[in-house]
C-alpha positions in Angstrom: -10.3 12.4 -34.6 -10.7 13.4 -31.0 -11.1 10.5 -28.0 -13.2 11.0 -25.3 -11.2 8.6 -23.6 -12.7 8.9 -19.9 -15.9 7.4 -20.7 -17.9 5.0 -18.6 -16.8 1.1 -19.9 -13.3 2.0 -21.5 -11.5 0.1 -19.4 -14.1 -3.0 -19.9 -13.2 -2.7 -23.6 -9.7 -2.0 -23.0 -9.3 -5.2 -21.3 -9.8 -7.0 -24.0 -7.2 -4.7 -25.8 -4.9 -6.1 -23.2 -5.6 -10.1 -24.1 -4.6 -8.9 -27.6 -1.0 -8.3 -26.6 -0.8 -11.0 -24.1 -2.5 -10.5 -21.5 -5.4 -13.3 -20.4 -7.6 -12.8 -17.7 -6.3 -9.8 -16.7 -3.7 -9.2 -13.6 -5.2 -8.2 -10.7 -3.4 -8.1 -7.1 -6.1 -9.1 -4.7 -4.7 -13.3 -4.4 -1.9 -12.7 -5.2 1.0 -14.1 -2.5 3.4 -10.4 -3.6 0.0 -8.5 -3.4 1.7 -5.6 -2.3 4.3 -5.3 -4.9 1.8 -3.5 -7.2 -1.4 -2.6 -4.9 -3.4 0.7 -4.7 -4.0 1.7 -1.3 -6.6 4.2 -0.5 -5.4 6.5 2.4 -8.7 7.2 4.6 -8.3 9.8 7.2 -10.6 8.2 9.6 -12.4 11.6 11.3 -13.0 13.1 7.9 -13.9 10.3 5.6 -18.2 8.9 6.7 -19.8 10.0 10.2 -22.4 7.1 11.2 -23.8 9.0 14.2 -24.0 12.9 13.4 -21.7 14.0 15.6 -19.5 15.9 12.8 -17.0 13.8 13.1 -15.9 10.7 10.9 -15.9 7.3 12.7 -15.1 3.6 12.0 -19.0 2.5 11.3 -18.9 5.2 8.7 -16.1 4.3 7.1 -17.6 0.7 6.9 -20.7 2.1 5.2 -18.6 3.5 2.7 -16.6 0.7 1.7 -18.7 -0.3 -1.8 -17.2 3.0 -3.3 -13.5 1.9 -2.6 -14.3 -1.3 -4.0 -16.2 0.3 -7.1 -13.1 2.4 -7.5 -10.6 -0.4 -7.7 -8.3 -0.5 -5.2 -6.7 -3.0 -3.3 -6.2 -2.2 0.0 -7.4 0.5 2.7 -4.9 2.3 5.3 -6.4 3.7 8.0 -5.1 6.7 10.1 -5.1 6.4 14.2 -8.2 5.4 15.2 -7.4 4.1 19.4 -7.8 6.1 22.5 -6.2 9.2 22.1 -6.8 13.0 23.8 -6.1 14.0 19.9 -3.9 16.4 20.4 -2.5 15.6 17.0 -5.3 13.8 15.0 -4.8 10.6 16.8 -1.0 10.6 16.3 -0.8 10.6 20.4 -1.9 7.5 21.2 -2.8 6.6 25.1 -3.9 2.9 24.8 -2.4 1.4 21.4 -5.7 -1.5 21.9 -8.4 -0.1 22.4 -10.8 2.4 19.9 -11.2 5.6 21.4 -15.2 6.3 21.4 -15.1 8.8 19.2 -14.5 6.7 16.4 -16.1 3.3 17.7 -15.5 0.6 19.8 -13.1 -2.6 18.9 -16.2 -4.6 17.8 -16.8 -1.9 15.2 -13.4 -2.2 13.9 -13.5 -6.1 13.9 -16.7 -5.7 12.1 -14.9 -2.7 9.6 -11.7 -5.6 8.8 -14.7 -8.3 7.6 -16.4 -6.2 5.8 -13.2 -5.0 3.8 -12.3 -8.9 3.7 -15.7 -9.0 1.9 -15.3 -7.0 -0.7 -11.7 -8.0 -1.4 -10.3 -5.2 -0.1 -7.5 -5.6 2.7 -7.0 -3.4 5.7 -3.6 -1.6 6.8 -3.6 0.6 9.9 -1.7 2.8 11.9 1.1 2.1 14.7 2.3 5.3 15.9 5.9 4.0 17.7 8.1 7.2 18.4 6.0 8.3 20.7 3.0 8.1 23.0 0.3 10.8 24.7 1.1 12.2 27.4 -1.7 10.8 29.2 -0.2 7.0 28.3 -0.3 5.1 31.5 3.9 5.0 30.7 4.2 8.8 30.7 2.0 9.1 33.7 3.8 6.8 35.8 7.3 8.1 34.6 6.3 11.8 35.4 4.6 10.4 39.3 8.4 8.7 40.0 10.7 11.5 39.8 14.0 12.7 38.6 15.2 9.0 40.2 12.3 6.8 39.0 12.8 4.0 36.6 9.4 4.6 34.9 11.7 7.3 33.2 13.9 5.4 31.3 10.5 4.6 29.0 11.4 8.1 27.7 13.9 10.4 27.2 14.4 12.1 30.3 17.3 14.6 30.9 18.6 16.8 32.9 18.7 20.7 31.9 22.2 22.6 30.8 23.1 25.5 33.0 24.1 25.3 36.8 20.1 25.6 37.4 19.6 23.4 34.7 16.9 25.4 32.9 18.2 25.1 29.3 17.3 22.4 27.3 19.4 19.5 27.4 20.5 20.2 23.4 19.6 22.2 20.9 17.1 20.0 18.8 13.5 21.7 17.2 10.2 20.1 17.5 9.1 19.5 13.8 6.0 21.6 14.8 8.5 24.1 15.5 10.1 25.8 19.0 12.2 23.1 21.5 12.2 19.9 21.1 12.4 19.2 24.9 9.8 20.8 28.0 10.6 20.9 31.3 8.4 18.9 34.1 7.6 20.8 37.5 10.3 18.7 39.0 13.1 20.0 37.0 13.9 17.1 34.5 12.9 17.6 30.4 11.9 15.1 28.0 12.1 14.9 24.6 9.2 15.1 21.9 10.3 15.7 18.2 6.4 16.7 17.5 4.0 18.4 20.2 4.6 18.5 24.0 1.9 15.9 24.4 3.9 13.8 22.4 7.3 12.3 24.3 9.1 9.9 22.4 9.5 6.6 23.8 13.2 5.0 24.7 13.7 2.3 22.0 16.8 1.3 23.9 14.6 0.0 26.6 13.8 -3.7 26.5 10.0 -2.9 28.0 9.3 -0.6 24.9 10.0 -3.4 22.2 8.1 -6.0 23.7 5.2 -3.9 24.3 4.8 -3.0 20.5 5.4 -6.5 19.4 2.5 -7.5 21.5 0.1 -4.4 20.0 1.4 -5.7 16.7 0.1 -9.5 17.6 -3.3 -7.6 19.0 -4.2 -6.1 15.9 -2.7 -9.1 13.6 -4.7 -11.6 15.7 -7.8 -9.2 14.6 -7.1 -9.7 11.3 -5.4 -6.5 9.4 -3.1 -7.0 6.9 0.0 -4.6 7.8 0.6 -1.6 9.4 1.7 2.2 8.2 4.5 2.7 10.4 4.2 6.5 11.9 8.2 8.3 11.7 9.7 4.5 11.4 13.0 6.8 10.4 12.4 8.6 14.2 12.8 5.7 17.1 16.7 5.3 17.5 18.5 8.5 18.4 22.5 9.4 18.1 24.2 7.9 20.9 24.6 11.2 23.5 22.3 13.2 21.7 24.6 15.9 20.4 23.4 19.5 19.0 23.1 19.9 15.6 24.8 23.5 15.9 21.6 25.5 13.3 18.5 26.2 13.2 15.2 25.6 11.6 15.9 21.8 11.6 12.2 20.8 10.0 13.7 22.3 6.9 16.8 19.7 6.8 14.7 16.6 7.1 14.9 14.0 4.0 17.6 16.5 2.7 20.5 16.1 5.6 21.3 13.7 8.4 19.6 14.5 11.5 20.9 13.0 14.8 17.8 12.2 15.8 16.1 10.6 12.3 17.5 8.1 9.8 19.8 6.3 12.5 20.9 3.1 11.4 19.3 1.2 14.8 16.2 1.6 13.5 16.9 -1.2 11.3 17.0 -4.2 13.7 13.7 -3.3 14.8 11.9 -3.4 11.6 14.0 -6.4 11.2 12.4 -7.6 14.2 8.7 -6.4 12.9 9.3 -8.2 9.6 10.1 -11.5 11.4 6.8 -11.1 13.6 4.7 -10.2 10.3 6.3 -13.2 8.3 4.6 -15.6 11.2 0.9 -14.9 10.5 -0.4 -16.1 7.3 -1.2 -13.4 4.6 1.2 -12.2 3.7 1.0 -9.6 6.1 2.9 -5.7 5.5 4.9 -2.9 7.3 5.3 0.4 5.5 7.5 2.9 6.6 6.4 6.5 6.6 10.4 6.9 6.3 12.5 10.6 5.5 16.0 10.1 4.5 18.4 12.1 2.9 18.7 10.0 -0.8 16.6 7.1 -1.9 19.7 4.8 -1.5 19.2 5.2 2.4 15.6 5.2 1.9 15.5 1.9 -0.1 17.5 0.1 3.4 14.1 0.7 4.6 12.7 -2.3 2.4 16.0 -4.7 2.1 14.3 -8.1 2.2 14.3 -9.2 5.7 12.9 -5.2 6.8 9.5 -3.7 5.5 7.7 -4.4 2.4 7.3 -0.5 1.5 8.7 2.7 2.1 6.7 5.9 0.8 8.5 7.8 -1.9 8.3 11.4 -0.7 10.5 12.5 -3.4 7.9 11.8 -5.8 5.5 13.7 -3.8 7.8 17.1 -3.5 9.0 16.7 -6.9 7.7 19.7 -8.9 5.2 19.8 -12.1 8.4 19.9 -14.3 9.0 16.4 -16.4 13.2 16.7 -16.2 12.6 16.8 -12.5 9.7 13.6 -12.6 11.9 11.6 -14.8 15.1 11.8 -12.4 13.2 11.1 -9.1 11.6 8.2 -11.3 14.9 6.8 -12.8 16.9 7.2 -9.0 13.6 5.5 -7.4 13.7 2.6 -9.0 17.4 2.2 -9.0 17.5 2.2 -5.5 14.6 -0.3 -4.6 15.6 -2.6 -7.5 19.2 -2.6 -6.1 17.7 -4.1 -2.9 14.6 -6.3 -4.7 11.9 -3.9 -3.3 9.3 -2.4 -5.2 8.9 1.5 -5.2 5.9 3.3 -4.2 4.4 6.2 -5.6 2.5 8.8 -4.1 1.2 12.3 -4.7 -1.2 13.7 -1.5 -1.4 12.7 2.2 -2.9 14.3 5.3 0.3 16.5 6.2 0.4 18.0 2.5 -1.1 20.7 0.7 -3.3 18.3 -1.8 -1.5 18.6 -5.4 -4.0 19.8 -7.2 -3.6 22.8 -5.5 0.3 22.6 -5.3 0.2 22.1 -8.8 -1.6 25.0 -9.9 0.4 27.7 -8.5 -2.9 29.9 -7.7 -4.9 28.7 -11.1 -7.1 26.3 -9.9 -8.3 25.1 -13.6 -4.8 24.3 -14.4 -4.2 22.7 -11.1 -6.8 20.1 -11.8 -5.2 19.3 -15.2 -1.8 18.9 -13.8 -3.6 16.7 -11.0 -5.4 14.8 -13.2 -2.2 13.9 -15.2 -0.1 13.5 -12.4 -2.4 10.5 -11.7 -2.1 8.9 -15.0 1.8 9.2 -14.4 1.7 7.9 -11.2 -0.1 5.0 -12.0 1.4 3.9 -14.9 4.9 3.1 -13.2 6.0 0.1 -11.6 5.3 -0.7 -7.9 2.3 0.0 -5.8 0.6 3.3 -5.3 -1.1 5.4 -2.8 -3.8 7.7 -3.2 -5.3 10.5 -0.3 -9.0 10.1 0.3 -10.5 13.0 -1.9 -7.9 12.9 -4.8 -10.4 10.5 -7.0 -13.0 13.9 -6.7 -10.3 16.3 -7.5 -10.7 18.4 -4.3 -8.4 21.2 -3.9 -7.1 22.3 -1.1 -9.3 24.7 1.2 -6.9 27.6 2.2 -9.5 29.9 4.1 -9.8 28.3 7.2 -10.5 30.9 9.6 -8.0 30.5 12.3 -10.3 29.6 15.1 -11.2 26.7 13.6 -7.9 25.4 12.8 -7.2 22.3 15.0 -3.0 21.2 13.4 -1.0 21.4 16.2 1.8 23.0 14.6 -0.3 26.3 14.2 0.5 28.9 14.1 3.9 28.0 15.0 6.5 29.7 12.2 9.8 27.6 12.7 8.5 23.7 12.2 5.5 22.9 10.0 3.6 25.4 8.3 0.7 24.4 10.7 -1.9 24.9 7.5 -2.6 21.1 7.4 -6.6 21.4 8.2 -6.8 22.0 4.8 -6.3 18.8 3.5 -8.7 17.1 6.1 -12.1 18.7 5.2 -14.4 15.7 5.7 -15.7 14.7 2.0 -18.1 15.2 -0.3 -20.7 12.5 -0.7 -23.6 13.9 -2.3 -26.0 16.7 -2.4 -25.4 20.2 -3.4 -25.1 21.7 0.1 -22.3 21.2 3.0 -22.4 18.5 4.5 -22.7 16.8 1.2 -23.8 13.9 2.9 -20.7 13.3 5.1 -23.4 12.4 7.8 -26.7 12.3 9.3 -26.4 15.9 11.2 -25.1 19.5 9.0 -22.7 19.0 11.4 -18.8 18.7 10.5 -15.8 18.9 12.9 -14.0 21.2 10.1 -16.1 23.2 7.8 -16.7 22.3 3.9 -16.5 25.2 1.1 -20.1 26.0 -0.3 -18.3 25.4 -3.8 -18.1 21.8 -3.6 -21.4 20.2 -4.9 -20.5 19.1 -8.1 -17.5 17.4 -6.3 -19.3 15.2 -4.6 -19.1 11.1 -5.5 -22.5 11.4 -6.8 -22.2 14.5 -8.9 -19.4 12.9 -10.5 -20.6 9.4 -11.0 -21.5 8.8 -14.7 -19.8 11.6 -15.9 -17.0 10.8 -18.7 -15.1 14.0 -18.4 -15.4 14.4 -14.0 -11.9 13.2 -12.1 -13.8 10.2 -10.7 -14.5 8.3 -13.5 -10.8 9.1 -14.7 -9.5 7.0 -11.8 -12.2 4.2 -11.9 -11.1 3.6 -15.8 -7.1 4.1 -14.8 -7.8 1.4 -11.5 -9.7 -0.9 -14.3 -6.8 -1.2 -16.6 -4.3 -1.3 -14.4 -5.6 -4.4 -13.5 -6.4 -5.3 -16.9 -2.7 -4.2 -18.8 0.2 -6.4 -18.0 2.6 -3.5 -18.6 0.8 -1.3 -16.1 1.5 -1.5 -11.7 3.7 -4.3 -11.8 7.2 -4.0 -10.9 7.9 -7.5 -13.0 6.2 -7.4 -16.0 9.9 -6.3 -17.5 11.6 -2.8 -17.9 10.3 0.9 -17.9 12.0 2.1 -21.5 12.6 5.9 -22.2 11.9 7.1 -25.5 13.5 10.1 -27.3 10.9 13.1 -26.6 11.3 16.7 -26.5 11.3 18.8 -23.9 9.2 19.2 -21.3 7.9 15.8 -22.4 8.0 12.1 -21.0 7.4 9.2 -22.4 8.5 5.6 -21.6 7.5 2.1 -22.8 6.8 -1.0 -21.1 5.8 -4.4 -22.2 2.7 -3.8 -24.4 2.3 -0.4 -23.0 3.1 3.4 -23.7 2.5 6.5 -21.6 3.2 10.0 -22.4 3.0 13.3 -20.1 3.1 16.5 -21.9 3.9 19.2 -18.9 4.3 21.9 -21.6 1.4 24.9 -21.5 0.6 24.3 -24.8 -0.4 21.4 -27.3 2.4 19.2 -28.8 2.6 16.8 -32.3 4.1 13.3 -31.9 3.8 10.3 -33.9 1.7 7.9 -32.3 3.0 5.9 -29.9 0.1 3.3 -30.3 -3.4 3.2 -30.0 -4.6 5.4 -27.2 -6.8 4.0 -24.6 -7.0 6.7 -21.6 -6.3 10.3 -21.5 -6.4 13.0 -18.7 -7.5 15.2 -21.4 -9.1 14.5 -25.1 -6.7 14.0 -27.3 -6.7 14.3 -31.1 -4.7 11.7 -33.6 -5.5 10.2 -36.9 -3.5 6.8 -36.1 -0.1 8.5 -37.0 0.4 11.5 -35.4 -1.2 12.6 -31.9 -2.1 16.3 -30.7 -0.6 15.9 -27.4 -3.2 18.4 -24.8 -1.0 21.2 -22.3 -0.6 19.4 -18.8 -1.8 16.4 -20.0 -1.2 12.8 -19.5 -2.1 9.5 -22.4 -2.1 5.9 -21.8 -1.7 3.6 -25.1 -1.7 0.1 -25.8 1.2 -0.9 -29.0 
C-alpha cells in the first residue's frame, strides 16, 4: 500500500511507536544540562525574518511576534544574526558598538524583552559576536585613523606600512574574501588589513585591549540572558606571525580546502579557550559555536576539544553534492573526527552566504530541487548531533536569482575574484501569509529586498495543514526526533551501515532506520521496518518497499 506519511498528527502516533522500542516519555533537549549535543537551531536573519513597524525591513519586535511558529515547529533554540549598531555595510557583520541595538532593528529593551519571550516558550536564544573585525566607524578605528602613522590607537588593527620606496603597494599579497586587496591605504600613507570589505579592518588579537574588550561584550549580553553566541570567522582572529604572501591568486577559492596564513592559525585556540572558561561561569549551560573553515574535519574538530566551543558548523556537509557516496564519506569523516575529541557534530544544509539547497540541488529543475531538499532534510536530521536550519528552508523557498542589480545590497557584488556577490538571494524577507508580496512580512507592501510574485502558496499559512507541503514535513520530522531515541542524539549508541546498492544510503541506529534513495528513479528493498515519515509516499506491503527517486524514509524496527 502507499503512506501518506506527512500527514498532520504522525509524529503524535509515532511517539508512541517510539515507547514500544524503549523509549518513555520521549527525549526532548529543552532541560537537558548537554542541550546542545542534539538541538535544532533555527537560523533567523534578523532584517528579513517579521517587520513590526513597516518600514520594509525586519526588526527584533518582529521577530518576537513570530516566535509561536518556531515553537510550533520544534526547535530548540534561535540564533540570531547581527542585530547592534552597525552602518551595515555588510548586513550587520560591521559592527560599531558591540552593546547597543542599532534602531533599525530595536532598542536593547526590545531585545531583553525578545530573550523572555523565547525563555517562554522554551526556546533558547544564541546571537551573534562578530570578533575579526569592527566598522570602520568603531570608536577604535576612528581613533586609530585621527593618531597617525605613530599612534598607539593603531596597534588595535593591523596597520602597515606599503612595499615600494613610496610605499604604495600593499604590504603582501593577501585577497579580501569579497574579492580585490585585502589591505587599503589611509590618506596618510599607512594600509590596514580587512579580509572582508574596506569598512571592515580586522582587529589585532595580539593586543591585550582587544581581548578584554570582547570578554566584557560577552559578560554584557550573558548578563542579559542569551544562551551562547555564533562566533563570526572564529578560524580568522590570529594571523601568521609576519604576514607572509601566499605567492597565487584567487585565495577565497582555497579556504576550508588549503592553509591560509591568515585563517585556521593555531592561536585562535587559547582564545576560545579563554571564551569557554567565561561561558562555563554563568549558569546554563551556556554555548560558543564557531562559524570555523579548515582544511579537513580533523582541524575542524580542535575547534570543539572539551575545554574550546561546544559546536563548530560542518560546512562539508553543506558543499557536499546530491550524490550519496559523497554524503556517506563527509558523514563517516564527520563523526570520526568530533567523536575523537568527545564533540558532537553538526549538520547543516543552507545559511545566509549560500545559494539555498533547494536550488543547489536542482541543477536548474526546480521540481526536483524541492525533492532533493526535502530529503536532504530527512537525512540531515536523522544523524547524530545537533542541526541547523536557515529561516525559509521549513517553506521550501528556492533561491531568487533575478535580482535586478540595483537592488542588490552583498557587498561582494559585483566583485569577480572573492565571493560570487549573489547572496541577496537567499535573504528575501519571508513569506507569512497572503497571496500577494509582502505576504505578510509586515504592516506596509514595503520590503527592503523584493519578494517573487510566485510565492503565495509558500507562505506559513498556505502551507499549514497541508500533508504533502514542506512545512508540515519538518513539523512531523522536529516531533519525532524528539520522540525516537535513535534520532538527534549523538549517545543513544552507534550509526550502523547496511549493505545497499548504489546510489543508496541506509544506516541503522538503536530502534531506528533511515534510507535515502539519490537515484532518479524508484528502487525495491526489503523493508527495513515499519515506515513512519517519508519525504515522498512511499509504497510497501510490509516486506518489500518501493523506494521514491530523490527521496528520503524514516522507519521504526
Amino acid at each position: 500500500m502507499t503512506h501518506e506519511l506527512t500527514a498532520p498528527g504522525l509524529a503524535s502516533a509515532s511517539s508512541k511507536a517510539a515507547e514500544s522500542v524503549g523509549e518513555s516519555g520521549g527525549k526532548g533537549t529543552t532541560g537537558s544540562a548537554a542541550w546542545w549535543r542534539d538541538a535544532v537551531i533555527y537560523q533567523v536573519y534578523v532584517r528579513s525574518f517579521a517587520d513590526s513597524d513597516g518600514d520594509g525591513i525586519g526588526d527584533l519586535r518582529g521577530v518576537r511576534s513570530r516566535l509561536p511558529h518556531l515553537a510550533r515547529l520544534g526547535v530548540d533554540a534561535v540564533w540570531l544574526t547581527p542585530f547592534y549598531v552597525s552602518p551595515q555595510a555588510d548586513g550587520g557583520y560591521d559592527v560599531a558598538d558591540y552593546r547597543a541595538v542599532d534602531p533599525l532593528f530595536g532598542d536593547l529593551a526590545d531585545a531583553d524583552d525578545l530573550v523572555r519571550a523565547a525563555h517562554a516558550l522554551g526556546l533558547r536564544v544564541i546571537v551573534d559576536v562578530v570578533p575579526n573585525h569592527t566598522s570602520d566607524l568603531h570608536p577604535w578605528f576612528r581613533e586609530a585613523l585621527a593618531a597617525g602613522p605613530a599612534g598607539p590607537a593603531r596597534a588595535r588593527y593591523h596597520f602597515r606600512p606599503g612595499r615600494g620606496a613610496d610605499g604604495s603597494g600593499p604590504p603582501n599579497d593577501w585577497e579580501s574574501v569579497f574579492g580585490g586587496p585585502a589591505w587599503t591605504r589611509t590618506p596618510d600613507g599607512d594600509w590596514y588589513l580587512h579580509l572582508f570589505a574596506p569598512q571592515q579592518p580586522d582587529l589585532n588579537w595580539e593586543h591585550p585591549e582587544v581581548a578584554e574588550e570582547f570578554a566584557s561584550v560577552l559578560r554584557f549580553w550573558l548578563d542579559l540572558g542569551v544562551d551562547g553566541f555564533r562566533i563570526d570567522v572564529a578560524h580568522g582572529m590570529v594571523k601568521a606571525p609576519g604576514l607572509p604572501d601566499i605567492g597565487r591568486g584567487a585565495q577565497a577559492t582555497l579556504i576550508g580546502t588549503e592553509p591560509l596564513p591568515f585563517f585556521d592559525q593555531d592561536g585562535v585556540h587559547e582564545i576560545h579557550r579563554s571564551w569557554r572558561r567565561l561561558l562555563d561561569s554563568y549558569e546554563g549551560p551556556r554555548i560558543g559555536v564557531a562559524e570555523a573553515w579548515a582544511p579537513t574535519s580533523e582541524r575542524l574538530a580542535l575547534y570543539v576539544r572539551p575545554d574550546e566551543l561546544h559546536q563548530a558548523f560542518n560546512f562539508r556537509f553543506l558543499n557536499c553534492p546530491w550524490d550519496a557516496r559523497a554524503m556517506r564519506t563527509v558523514i563517516e569523516e564527520s563523526l570520526a573526527a568530533t567523536t575523537a575529541v568527545g564533540a558532537p557534530t553538526t549538520w547543516v544544509l543552507s545559511n545566509h552566504d549560500v545559494v539555498r539547497h533547494v536550488t543547489r540541488y536542482g541543477n536548474g529543475d526546480g521540481s526536483r530541487g524541492l525533492a532533493r531538499a526535502r530529503a536532504a532534510a530527512l537525512l540531515m536530521l536523522a544523524l547524530p548531533g545537533s542541526a541547523y536550519l536557515y529561516q525559509g528552508e521549513e517553506l521550501g523557498l528556492p533561491e531568487v536569482t533575478d535580482l535586478p542589480d540595483e537592488l542588490r545590497q552583498d557587498p561582494a557584488f559585483p566583485r569577480t575574484a572573492g565571493q560570487d556577490g549573489l547572496r541577496d538571494g537567499c535573504r528575501i524577507p519571508l513569506p507569512w501569509s497572503g497571496e500577494e508580496p509582502p505576504y505578510g512580512f509586515g504592516p506596509s507592501a514595503r520590503c527592503w529586498l523584493p519578494q517573487p510574485r510566485s510565492w503565495g502558496s509558500l507562505t506559513v499559512a498556505a502551507q499549514t495543514g497541508d500533508p504533502h507541503s514542506t512545512l508540515e514535513l519538518y513539523r512531523a520530522a522536529l516531533e519525532l526526533r524528539r520522540a525516537l531515541p535513535g534520532l538527534g542524539s549523538p549517545d543513544a549508541g552507534p550509526l550502523t551501515w547496511q549493505p545497499a546498492p548504489e546510489g543508496v544510503l541506509l544506516f541503522t541506529r538503536p530502534g531506528f532506520a533511515c534510507t535515502l534513495n539519490s537515484r532518479t528513479g524508484p528502487l525495491e528493498l526489503p523493508s527495513p521496518g515499519r515506515p513512519v515519515l517519508s519525504s515522498a509516499p512511499v509504497e510497501t506491503d510490509g516486506r518489500t518497499v518501493r523506494l521514491p527517486p530523490d527521496s528520503c524514509t524514516w522507519w521504526v524496527l
